[in-house]
Backbone as JSON Lines, residues from 0, in Angstrom:
{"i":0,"aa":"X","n":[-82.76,46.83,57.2],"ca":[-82.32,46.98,55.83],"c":[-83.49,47.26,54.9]}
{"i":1,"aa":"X","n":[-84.78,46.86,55.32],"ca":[-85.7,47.32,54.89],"c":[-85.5,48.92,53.94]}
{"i":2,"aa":"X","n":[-86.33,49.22,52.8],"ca":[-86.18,50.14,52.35],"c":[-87.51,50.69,52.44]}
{"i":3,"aa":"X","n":[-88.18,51.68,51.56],"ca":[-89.42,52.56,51.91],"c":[-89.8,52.55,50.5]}
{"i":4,"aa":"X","n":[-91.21,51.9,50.58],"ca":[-91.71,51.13,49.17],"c":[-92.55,52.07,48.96]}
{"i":5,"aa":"X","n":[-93.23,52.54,48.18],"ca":[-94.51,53.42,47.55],"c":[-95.73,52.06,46.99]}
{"i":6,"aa":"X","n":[-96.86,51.5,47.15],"ca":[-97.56,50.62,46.7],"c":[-98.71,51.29,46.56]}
{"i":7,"aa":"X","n":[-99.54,51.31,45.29],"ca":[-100.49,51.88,44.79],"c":[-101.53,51.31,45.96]}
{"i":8,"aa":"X","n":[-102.36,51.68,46.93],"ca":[-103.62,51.36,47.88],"c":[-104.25,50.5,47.29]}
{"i":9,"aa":"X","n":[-104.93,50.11,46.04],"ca":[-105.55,48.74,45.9],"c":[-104.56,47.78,45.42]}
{"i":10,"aa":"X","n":[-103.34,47.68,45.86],"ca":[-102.65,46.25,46.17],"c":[-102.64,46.16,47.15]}
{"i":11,"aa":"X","n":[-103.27,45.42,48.03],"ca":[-103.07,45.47,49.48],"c":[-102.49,44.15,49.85]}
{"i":12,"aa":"X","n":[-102.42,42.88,48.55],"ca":[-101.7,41.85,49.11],"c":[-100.17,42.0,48.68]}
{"i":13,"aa":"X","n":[-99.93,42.94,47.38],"ca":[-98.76,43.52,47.63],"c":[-97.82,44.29,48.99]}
{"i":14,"aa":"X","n":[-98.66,44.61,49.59],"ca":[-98.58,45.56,50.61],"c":[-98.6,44.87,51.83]}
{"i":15,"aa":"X","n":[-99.16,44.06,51.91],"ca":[-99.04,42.85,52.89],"c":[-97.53,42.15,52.94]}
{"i":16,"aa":"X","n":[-97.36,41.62,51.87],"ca":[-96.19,40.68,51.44],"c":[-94.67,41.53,51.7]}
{"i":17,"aa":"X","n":[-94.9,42.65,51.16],"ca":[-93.53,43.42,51.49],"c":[-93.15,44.15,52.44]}
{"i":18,"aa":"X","n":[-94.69,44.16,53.49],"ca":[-94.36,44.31,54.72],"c":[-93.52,43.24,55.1]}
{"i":19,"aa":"X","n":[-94.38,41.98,55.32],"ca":[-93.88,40.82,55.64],"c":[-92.19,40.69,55.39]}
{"i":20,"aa":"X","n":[-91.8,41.36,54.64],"ca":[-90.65,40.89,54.07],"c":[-89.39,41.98,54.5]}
{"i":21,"aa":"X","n":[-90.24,42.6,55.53],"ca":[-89.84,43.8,56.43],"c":[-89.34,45.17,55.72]}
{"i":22,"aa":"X","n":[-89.91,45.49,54.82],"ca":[-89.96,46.94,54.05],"c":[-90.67,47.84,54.7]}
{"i":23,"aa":"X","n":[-90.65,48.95,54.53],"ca":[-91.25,49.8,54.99],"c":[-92.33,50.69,54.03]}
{"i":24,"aa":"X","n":[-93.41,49.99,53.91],"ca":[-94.64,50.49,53.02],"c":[-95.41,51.48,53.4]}
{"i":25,"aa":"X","n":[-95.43,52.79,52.09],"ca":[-96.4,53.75,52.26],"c":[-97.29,53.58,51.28]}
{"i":26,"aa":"X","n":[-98.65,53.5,50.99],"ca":[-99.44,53.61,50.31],"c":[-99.38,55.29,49.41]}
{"i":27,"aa":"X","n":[-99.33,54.69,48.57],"ca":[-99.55,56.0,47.55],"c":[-101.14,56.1,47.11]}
{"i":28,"aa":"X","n":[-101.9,57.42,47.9],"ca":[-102.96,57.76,47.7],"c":[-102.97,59.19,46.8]}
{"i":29,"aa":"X","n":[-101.62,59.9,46.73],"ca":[-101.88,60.73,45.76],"c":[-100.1,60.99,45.52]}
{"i":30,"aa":"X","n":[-99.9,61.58,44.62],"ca":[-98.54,61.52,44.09],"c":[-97.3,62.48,44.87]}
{"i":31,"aa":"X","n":[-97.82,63.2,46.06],"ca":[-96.72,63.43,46.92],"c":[-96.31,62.46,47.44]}
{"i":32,"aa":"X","n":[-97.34,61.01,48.33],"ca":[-97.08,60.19,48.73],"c":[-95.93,59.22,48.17]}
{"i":33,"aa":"X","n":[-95.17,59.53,46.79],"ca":[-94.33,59.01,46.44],"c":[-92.92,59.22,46.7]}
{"i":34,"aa":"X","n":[-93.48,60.73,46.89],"ca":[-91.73,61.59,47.34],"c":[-90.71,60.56,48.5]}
{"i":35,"aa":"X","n":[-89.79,60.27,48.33],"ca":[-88.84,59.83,49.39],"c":[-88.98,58.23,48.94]}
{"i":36,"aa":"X","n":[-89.92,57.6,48.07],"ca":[-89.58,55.57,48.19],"c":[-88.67,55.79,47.43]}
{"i":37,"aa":"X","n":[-87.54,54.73,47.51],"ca":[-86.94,53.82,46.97],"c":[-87.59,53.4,45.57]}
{"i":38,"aa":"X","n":[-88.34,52.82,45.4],"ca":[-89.18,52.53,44.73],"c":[-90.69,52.05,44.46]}
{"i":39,"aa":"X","n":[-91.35,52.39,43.61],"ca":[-92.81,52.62,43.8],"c":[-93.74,51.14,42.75]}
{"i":40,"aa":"X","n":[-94.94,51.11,43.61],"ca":[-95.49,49.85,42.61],"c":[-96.94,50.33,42.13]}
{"i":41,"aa":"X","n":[-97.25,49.78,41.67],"ca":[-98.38,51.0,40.38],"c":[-99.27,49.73,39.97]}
{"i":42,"aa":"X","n":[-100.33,49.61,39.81],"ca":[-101.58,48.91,39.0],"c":[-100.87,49.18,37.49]}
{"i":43,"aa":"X","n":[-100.84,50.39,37.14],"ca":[-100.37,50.87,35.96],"c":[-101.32,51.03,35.09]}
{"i":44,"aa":"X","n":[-102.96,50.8,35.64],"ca":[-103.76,51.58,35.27],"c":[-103.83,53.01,35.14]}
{"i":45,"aa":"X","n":[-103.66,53.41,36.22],"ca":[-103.53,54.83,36.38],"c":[-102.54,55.47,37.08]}
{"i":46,"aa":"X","n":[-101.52,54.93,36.75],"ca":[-99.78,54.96,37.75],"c":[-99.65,56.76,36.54]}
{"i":47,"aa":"X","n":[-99.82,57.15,35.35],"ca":[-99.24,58.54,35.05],"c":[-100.75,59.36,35.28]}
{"i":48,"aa":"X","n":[-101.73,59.2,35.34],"ca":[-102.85,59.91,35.96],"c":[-102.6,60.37,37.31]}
{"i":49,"aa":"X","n":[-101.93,59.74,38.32],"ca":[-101.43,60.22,39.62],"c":[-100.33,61.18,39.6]}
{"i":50,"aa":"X","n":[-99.91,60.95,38.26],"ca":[-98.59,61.62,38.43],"c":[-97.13,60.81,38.86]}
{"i":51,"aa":"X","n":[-97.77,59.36,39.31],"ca":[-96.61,58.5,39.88],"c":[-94.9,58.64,39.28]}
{"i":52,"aa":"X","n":[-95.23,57.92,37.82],"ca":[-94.04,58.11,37.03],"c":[-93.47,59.06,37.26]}
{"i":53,"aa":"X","n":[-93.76,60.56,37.22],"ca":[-93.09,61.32,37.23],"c":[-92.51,61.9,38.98]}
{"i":54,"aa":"X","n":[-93.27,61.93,39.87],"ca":[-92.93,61.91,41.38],"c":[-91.61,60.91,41.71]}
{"i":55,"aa":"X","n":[-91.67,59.8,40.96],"ca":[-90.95,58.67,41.58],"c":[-90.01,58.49,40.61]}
{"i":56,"aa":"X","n":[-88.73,59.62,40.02],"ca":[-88.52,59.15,38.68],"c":[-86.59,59.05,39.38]}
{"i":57,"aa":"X","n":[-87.03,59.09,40.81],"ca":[-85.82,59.06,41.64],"c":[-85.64,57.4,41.94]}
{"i":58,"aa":"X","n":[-86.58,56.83,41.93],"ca":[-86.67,55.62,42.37],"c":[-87.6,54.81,40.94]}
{"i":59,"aa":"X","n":[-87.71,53.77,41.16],"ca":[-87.99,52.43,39.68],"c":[-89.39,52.72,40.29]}
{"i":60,"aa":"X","n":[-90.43,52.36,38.82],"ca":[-91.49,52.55,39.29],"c":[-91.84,51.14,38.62]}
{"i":61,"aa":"X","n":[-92.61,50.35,39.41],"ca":[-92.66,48.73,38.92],"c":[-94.57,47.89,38.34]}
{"i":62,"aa":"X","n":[-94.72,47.93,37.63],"ca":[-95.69,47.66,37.01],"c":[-96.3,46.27,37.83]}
{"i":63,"aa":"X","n":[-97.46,46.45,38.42],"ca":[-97.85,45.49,39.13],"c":[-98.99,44.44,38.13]}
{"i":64,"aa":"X","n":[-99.32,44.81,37.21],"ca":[-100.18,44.28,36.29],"c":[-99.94,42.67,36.1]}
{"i":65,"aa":"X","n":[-100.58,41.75,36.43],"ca":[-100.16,40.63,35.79],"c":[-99.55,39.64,36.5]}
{"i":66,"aa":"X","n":[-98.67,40.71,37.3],"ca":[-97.88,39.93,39.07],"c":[-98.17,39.29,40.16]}
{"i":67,"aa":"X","n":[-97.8,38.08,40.47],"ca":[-98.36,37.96,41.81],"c":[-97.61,38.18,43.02]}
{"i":68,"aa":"X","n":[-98.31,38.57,44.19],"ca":[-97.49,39.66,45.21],"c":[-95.95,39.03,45.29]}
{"i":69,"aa":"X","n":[-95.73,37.8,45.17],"ca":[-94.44,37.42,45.05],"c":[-94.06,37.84,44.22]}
{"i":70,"aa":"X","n":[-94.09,37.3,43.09],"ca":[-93.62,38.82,41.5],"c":[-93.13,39.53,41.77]}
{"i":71,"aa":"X","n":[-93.87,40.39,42.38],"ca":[-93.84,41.38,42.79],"c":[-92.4,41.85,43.78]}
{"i":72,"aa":"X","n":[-92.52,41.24,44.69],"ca":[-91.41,41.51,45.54],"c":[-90.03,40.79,45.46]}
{"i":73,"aa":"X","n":[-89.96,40.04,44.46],"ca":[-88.91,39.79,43.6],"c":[-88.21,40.6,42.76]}
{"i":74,"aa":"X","n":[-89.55,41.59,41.55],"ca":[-88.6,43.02,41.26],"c":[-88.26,44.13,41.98]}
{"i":75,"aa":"X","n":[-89.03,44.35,43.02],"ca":[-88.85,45.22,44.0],"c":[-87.09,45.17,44.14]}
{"i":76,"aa":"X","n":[-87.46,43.55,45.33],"ca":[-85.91,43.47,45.62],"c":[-84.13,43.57,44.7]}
{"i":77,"aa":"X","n":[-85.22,43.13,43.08],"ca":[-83.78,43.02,42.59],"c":[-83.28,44.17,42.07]}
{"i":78,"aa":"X","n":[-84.49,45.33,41.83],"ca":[-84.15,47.0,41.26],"c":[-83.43,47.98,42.71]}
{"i":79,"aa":"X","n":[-83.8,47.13,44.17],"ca":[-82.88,47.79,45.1],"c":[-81.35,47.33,44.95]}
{"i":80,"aa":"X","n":[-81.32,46.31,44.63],"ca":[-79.7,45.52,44.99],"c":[-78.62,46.8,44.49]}
């Protein structure tokens, strides 16, 4: 049931955790890498410099700023439901 997450590469304990939580994580290293998630997670430093927002405007794009990887995979899960 796992879905196919987009996680900005320097969250990696994001990326850890929602593995764990049996998702299917691609690192977004440049903004094709977004094409096809469900939904995408962003520093939100530089989430529209990649182009993210706009690649991923099929799927929620979730502001990781501030979050901790649990946070985190709490909005994940509740913008899939």
């Amino acid at each position: 049931m796992g879905r196919r997450i987009g996680v900005e590469e320097s969250l990696q304990n994001v990326v850890q955790a929602l593995r764990e939580k049996g998702h299917d994580v691609v690192e977004l290293k440049q903004e094709t890498d977004a094409q096809g998630c469900d939904c995408c997670v962003v520093t939100g430093i530089d989430s529209n410099v990649m182009g993210i927002q706009n690649a991923a405007t099929q799927g929620s794009v979730i502001e990781a700023s501030g979050l901790s990887a649990d946070e985190v995979c709490q909005q994940v899960e509740s913008r899939l439901q």
